[in-house]
ZAKEVO-644287 format. One line per field, with one value per residue (C-alpha): residue in three letters; chain; x, y, z. Coordinates in steps of 0.5 Angstrom, whole numbers, plus 500, padded with zeros to 3 digits. Example, Ala and Ser with C-alpha at 12.3 -4.5 7.8 and 13.67 -1.06 7.14 Angstrom:
2
type: c(ALA;SER)
mol: c(A;A)
c1: c(525;527)
c2: c(491;498)
c3: c(516;514)
//
This chain:
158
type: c(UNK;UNK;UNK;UNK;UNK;UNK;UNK;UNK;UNK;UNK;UNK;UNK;UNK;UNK;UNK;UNK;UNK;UNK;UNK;UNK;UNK;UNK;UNK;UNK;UNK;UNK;UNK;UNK;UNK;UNK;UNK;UNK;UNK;UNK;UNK;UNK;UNK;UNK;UNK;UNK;UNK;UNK;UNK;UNK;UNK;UNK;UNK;UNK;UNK;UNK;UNK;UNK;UNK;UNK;UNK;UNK;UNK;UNK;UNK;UNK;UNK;UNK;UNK;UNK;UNK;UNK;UNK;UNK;UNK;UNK;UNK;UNK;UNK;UNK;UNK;UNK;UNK;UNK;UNK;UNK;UNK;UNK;UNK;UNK;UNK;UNK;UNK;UNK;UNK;UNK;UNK;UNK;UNK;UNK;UNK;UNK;UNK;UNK;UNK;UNK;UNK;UNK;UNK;UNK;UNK;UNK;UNK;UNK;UNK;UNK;UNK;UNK;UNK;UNK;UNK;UNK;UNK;UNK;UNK;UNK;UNK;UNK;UNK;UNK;UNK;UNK;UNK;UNK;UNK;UNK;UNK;UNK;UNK;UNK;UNK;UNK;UNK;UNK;UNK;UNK;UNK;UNK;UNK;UNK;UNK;UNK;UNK;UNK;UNK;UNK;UNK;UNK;UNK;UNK;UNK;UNK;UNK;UNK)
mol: c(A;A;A;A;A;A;A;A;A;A;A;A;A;A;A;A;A;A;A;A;A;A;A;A;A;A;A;A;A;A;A;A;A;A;A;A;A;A;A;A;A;A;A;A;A;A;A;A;A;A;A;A;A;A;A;A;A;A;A;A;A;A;A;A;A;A;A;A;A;A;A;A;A;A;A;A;A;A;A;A;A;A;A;A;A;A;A;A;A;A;A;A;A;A;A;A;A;A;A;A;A;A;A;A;A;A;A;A;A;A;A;A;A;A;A;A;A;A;A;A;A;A;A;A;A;A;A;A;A;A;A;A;A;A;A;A;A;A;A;A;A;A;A;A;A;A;A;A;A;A;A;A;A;A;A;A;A;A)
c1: c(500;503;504;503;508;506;511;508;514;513;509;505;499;498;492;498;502;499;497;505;506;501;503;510;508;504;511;515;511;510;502;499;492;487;492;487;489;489;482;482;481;487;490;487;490;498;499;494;490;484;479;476;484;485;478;480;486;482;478;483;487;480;478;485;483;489;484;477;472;468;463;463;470;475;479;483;488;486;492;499;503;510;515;520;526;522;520;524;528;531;538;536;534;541;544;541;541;548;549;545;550;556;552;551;558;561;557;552;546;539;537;544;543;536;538;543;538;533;539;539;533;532;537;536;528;528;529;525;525;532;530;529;536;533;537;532;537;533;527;532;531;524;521;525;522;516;515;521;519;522;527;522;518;523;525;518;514;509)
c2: c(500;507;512;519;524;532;537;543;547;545;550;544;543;537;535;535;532;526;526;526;521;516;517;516;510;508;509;505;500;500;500;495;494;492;496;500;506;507;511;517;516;513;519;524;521;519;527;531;534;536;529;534;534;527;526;532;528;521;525;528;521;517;523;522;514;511;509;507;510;505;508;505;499;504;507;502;502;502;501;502;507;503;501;497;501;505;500;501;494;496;497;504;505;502;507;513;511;511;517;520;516;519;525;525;524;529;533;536;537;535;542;541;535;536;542;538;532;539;541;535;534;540;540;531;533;540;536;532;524;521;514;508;504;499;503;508;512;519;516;514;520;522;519;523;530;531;533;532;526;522;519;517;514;510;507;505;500;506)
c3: c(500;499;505;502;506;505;505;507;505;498;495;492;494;499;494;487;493;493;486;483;489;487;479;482;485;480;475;479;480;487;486;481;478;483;488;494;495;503;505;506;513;514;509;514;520;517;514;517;512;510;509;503;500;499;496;491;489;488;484;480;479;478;472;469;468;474;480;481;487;491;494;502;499;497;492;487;482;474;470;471;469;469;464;465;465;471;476;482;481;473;472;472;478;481;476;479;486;485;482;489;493;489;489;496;498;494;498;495;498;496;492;489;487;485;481;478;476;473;468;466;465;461;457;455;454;450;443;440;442;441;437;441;441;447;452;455;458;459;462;468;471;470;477;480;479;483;491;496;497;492;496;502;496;494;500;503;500;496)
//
């Protein structure tokens, strides 16, 4: 089950929070089809928010085709948004998280090595799509944006 973690410092609202995070995990392929999504109870009680904020949020993925809403069951997974060379398991995941590793122990910071992993984000998407050769180098490097909660994610099952 996913754990949905607010930054309040962010400046993303906790509603886009927990929408990007549930995509996050949905990309990764930490939440599957048939999934359920913690209530919005259980939501409210884990990151003390507003129970109207997380139903907004369930809304919008359920409007976006990635949940379905049970009234009185729960709120389920409808489809994946994974790829293989984004699951949390692929060799380019390990790759980034040893970047993050190396990162951290030149000495950079988070915002630094966010910031870095921005540029290049920038600068490998500002063109067109680069021919699929079987290596999906870029896409390594797209589950990484999003709240501050990236490493958290990734580390907690959801």
């Amino acid at each position: 089950m996913v754990e949905y973690l607010i930054d309040r410092h962010s400046g993303l609202s906790p509603y886009l929070q927990i929408v990007e995070q549930t995509k996050r995990a949905l990309r990764l392929g930490v939440l599957r089809p048939g999934d359920q999504l913690p209530t919005a109870r259980e939501v409210v009680q884990a990151t003390a928010i507003n129970p109207n904020t997380v139903l907004k949020a369930y809304r919008e993925l359920e409007r976006e085709g990635l949940v379905d809403s049970r009234r009185g069951v729960g709120t389920f997974v409808r489809r994946s948004l994974a790829k293989p060379q984004t699951v949390a398991d692929s060799p380019l995941h390990a790759e980034l998280a040893a970047w993050v590793r190396h990162a951290r122990e030149a000495g950079l910071d988070r915002e630094d090595a966010a910031a870095l992993i921005t540029i290049a984000l920038d600068s490998g998407f500002a063109g067109p799509a680069p021919a699929t050769t079987g290596t999906a180098g870029t896409a390594s490097a797209t589950h990484t944006t999003g709240t501050t909660d990236t490493d958290k994610a990734d580390e907690e099952p959801g």
